[in-house]
C-alpha positions in Angstrom: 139.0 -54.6 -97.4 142.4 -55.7 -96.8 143.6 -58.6 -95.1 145.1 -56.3 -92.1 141.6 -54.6 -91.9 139.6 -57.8 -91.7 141.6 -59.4 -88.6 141.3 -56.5 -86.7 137.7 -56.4 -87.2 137.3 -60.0 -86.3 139.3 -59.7 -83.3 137.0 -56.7 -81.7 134.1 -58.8 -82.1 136.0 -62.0 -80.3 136.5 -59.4 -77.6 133.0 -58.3 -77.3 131.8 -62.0 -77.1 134.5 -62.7 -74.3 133.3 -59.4 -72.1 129.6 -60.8 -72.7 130.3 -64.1 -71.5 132.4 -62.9 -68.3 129.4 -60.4 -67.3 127.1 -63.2 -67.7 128.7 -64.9 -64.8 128.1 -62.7 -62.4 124.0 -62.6 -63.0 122.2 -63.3 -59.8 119.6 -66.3 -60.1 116.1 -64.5 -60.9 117.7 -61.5 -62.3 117.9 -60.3 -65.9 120.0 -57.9 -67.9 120.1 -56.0 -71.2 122.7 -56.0 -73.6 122.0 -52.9 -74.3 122.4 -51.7 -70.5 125.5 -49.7 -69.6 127.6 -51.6 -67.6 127.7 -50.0 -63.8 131.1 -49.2 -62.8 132.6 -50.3 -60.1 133.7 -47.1 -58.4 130.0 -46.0 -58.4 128.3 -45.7 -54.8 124.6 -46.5 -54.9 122.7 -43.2 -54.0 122.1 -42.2 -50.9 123.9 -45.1 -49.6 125.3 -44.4 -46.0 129.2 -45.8 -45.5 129.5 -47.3 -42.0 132.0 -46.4 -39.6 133.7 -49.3 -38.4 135.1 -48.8 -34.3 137.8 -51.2 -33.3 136.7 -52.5 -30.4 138.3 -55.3 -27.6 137.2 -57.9 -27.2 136.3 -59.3 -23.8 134.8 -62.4 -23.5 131.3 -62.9 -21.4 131.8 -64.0 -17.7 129.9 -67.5 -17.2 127.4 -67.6 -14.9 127.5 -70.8 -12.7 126.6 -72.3 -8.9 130.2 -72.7 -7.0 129.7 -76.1 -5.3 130.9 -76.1 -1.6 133.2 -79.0 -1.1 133.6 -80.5 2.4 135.7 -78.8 5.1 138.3 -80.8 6.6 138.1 -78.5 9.8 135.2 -80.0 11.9 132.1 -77.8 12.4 131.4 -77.7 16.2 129.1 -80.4 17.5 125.7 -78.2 18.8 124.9 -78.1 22.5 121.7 -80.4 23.1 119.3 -79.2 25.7 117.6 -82.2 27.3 114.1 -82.6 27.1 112.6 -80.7 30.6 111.1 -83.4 32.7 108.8 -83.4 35.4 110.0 -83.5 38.9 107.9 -85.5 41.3 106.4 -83.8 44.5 105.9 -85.1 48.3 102.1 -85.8 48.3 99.9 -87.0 51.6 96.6 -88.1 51.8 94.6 -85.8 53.8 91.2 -85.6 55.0 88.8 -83.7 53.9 90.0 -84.2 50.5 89.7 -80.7 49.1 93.1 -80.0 51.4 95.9 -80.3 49.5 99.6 -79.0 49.8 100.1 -75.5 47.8 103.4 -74.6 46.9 104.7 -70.8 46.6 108.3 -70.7 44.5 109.9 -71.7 41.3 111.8 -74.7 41.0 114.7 -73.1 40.9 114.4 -71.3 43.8 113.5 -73.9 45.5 116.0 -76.5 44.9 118.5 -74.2 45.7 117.6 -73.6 49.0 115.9 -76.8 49.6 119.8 -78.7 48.9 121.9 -75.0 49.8 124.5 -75.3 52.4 123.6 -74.1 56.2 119.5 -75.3 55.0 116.9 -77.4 56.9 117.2 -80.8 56.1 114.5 -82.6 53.9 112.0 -83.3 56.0 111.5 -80.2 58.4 108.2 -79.9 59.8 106.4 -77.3 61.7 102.8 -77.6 63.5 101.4 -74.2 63.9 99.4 -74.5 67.2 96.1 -72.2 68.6 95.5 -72.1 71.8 93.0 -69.5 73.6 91.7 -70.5 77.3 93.2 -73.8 79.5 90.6 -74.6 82.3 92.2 -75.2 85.7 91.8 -78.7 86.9 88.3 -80.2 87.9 86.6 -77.5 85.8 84.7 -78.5 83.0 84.9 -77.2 79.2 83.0 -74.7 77.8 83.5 -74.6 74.3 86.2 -76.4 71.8 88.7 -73.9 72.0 89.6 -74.9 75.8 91.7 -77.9 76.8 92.3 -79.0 80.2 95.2 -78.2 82.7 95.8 -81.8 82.5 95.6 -82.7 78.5 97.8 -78.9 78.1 100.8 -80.6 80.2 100.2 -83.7 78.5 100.8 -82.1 75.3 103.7 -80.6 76.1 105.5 -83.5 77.5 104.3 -85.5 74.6 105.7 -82.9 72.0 109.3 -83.1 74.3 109.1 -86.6 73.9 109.0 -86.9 70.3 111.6 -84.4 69.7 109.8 -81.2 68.7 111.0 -77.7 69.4 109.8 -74.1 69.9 110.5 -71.8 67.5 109.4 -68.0 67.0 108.3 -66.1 63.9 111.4 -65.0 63.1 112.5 -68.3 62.2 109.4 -69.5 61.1 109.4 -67.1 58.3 113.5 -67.3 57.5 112.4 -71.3 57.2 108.8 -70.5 55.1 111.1 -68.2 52.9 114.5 -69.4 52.8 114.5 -73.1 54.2 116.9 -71.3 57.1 118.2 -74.1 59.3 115.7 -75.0 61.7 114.5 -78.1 64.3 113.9 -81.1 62.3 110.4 -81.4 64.0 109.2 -77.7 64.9 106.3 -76.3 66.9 104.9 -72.5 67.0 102.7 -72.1 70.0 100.6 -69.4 69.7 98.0 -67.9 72.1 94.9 -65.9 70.7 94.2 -62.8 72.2 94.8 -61.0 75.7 95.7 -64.2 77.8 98.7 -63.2 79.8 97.2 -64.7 82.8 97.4 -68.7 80.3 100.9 -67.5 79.5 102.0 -67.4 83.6 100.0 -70.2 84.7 100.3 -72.6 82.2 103.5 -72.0 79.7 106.1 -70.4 81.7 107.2 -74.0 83.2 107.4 -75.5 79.9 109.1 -72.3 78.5 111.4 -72.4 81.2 112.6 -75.8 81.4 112.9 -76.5 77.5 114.0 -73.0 76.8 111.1 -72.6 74.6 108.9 -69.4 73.4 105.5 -68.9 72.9 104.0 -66.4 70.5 101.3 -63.8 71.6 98.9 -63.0 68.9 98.3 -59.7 70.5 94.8 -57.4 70.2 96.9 -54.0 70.7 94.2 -51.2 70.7 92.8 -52.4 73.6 95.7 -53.3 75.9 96.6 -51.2 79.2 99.4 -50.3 80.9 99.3 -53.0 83.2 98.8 -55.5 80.7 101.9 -53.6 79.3 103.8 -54.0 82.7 103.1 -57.7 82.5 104.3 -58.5 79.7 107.3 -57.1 80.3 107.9 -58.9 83.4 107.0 -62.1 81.4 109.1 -61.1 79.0 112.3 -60.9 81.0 114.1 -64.1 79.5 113.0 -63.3 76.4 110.3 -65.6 75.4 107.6 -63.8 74.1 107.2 -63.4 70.7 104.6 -60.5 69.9 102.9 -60.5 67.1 99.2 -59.0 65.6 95.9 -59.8 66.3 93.6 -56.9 65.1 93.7 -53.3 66.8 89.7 -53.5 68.2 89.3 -57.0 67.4 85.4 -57.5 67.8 82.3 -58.0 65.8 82.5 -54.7 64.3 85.4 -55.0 62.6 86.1 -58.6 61.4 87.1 -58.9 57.7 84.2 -59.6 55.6 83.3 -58.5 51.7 81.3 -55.7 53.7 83.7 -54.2 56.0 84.9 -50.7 55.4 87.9 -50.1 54.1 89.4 -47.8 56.9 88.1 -50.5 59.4 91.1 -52.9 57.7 93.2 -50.4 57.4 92.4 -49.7 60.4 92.8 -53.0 62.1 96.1 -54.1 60.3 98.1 -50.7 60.3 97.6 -49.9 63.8 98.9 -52.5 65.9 102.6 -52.1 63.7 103.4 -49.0 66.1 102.1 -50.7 69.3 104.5 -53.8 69.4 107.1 -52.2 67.8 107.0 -49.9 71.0 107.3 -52.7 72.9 108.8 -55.5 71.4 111.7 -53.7 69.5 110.7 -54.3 66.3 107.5 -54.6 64.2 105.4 -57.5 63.6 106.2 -60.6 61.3 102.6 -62.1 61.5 99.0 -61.4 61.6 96.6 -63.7 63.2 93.4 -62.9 61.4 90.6 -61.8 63.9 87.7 -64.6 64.1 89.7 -66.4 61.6 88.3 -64.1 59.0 90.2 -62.7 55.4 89.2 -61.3 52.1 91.2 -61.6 49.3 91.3 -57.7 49.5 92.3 -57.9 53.0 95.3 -60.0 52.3 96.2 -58.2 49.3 96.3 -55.3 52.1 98.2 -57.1 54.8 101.1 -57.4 52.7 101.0 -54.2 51.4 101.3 -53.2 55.0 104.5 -55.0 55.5 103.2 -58.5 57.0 105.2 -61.8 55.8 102.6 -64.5 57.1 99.1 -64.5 57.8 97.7 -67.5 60.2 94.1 -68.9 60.2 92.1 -71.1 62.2 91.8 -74.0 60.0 92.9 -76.9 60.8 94.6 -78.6 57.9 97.8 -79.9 59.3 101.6 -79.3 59.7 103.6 -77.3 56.9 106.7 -77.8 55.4 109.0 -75.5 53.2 107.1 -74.8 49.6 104.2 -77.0 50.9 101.2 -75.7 52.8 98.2 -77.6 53.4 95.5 -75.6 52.6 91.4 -75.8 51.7 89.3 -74.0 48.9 89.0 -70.8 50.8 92.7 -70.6 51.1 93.3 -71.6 48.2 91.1 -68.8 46.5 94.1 -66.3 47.8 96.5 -67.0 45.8 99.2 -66.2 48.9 99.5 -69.6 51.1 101.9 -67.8 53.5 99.4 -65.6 54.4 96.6 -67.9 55.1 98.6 -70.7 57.3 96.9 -73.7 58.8 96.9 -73.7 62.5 95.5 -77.0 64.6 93.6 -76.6 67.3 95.0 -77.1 71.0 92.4 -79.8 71.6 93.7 -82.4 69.2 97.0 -81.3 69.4 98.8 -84.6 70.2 97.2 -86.1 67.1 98.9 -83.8 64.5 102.2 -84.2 66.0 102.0 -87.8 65.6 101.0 -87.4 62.3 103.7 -84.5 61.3 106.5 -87.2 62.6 105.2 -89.6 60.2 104.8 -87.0 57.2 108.3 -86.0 58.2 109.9 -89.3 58.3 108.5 -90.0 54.9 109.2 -86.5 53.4 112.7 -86.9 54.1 113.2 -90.9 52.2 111.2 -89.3 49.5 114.0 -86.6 49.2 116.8 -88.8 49.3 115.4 -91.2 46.6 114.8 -88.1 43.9 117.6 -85.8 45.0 119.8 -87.3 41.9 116.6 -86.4 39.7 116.3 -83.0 41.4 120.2 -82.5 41.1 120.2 -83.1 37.4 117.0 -81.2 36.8 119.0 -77.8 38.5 122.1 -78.4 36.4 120.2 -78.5 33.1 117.5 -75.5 34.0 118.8 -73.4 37.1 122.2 -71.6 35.7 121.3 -68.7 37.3 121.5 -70.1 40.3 124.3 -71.3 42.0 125.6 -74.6 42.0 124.9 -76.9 44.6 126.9 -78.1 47.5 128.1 -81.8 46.2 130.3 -84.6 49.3 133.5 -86.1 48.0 131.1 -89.2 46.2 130.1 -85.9 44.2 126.4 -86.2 45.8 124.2 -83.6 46.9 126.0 -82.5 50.5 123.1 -83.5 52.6 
């Protein structure tokens, strides 16, 4: 071999050696290869090898996800409106006697401070004595029973009465006062007389009517009146100072209210007389005296149905005032005081207007010393009413 020859073949196995050594850096840790393997080109795609598509595509980064934290305003919220604790107002109280008598009351707060310190209203204090008379025995003639007084202790009563300031007043008013605390006397009387006693009216309270311009009310038994009785009263009546009102149609034992009585004896007995005295008295009854004193809770359920506005008894639990009637356990059980008013009795008369003076007297200082409590108490809870009539010191106008 010549020398030409032998280089070449020395340089093709230097080459081989080289290629050996290159591959050998490319071995994987762990994995082997042959000498004798083919050498894998690298063009060749393994088989059934899957080329991915590759989709340019923006990029937008991820909102974050946070809690904003609400700095302070500099504008002010609004201070909230504070409604004052609702207090308890204090009421007029009296000691009376029996003790189960106490004074009822019949409207809301409201409505009754509005009209209790309203403009053109009785003044605090207003106090009426419901009176029941039935037979006055001429002079020297002795008493039968305790419904009659004497000639002498009637006129004594009546002069009394004048002398500490009490008035007359009729139904009418009684009820605008019992409903509406319309301006009325300071110290009020209504003098009413039971039954079919025209002849007491002429004898006995025409002077007193006359003189002091006063009126007396008739609690009137209609179904059995005649036409003279009729003609009577309307002479009586010239001036003006009879105040009808109803006592029953029949009126007897038959058809007092009890839990027993019929119904179409009450109906009966309260329906009835509205046709009689509106025939002759111009205008229908107010009032209904109840017959014997006697009333169901049915039968003053009935009453008002039929249009009546106050009911009197024949208890005697004392004067009555605007939103405060004296009344016992059997009135109280009617759940109406105006229809089961208090009436005293003729023969101790002159006692409960001495005492109704006195209740008066102290009614009104009570008023004065909590009308600033009473005032507030209406500004904080009564905005549906209206506002009260205030003097230039910005007091209550009264």
């Amino acid at each position: 071999m010549n020398k030409r020859a032998a280089f070449y073949r020395v340089f093709q196995i230097l080459m081989i050696l080289v290629t050996i050594g290159i591959s050998g850096c490319n071995i994987l840790p762990g994995q082997s290869i042959s000498f004798f393997q083919d050498p894998v080109s690298t063009n060749q795609q393994p088989e059934n090898s899957v080329t991915p598509v590759i989709t340019s595509t923006a990029f937008i980064p991820e909102t974050p996800t946070f809690t904003p934290t609400i700095l302070p305003s500099s504008t002010p919220s609004p201070t909230p409106s504070i409604t004052p604790t609702k207090f308890f107002l204090d009421t007029f109280s009296y000691n009376f006697k029996p003790n189960e008598v106490s004074p009822q009351s019949y409207q809301t707060t409201c409505e009754y401070l509005s009209n209790r310190w309203g403009t053109g209203k009785s003044e605090p204090g207003t106090i009426i004595v419901p009176v029941m008379y039935h037979s006055i025995r001429q002079s020297g003639r002795e008493l039968q029973d305790n419904m009659q007084v004497t000639q002498e202790y009637f006129e004594y009563t009546m002069e009394y009465a004048k002398k500490l300031g009490f008035e007359t007043i009729t139904t009418e008013e009684l009820v605008g006062f019992l409903y509406h605390n319309d301006s009325i006397p300071p110290l009020s009387m209504i003098l009413i007389v039971d039954d079919r006693r025209l002849g007491v009216v002429k004898d006995h309270f025409m002077q007193f009517l006359d003189k002091n311009d006063w009126t007396v009310t008739l609690a009137y038994i209609t179904g059995v009146a005649s036409v003279r009785e009729w003609n009577e009263y309307d002479r009586l009546n010239v001036n003006g100072r009879l105040d009808l009102q109803a006592h029953g149609f029949y009126h007897n034992g038959e058809t007092y209210f009890t839990e027993f009585t019929p119904i179409e004896v009450i109906e009966q007995e309260l329906y009835e007389p509205i046709a009689v005295i509106e025939e002759h008295a111009g205008r229908k009854p107010q009032a209904f005296i109840w017959p014997g004193g006697n009333f169901t809770l049915e039968s003053v359920q009935m009453a008002r149905e039929a249009g009546y506005e106050v009911g009197f008894t024949v208890f005697s639990r004392g004067p009555i005032m605007y939103n405060w009637i004296p009344l016992g356990a059997a009135e109280t059980k009617m759940n109406d005081p105006l229809m089961v008013l208090p009436r005293v009795w003729s023969n101790s008369a002159t006692l409960y207007f001495e005492k109704a003076a006195l209740i008066a007297t102290d009614a009104k200082e009570f008023a004065q010393q909590n009308k600033d409590k009473e005032y507030l108490w209406y500004q904080n809870y009564c905005s549906d009413y209206p506002p009260l009539n205030l003097d230039d010191s910005g007091e209550i106008g009264k």
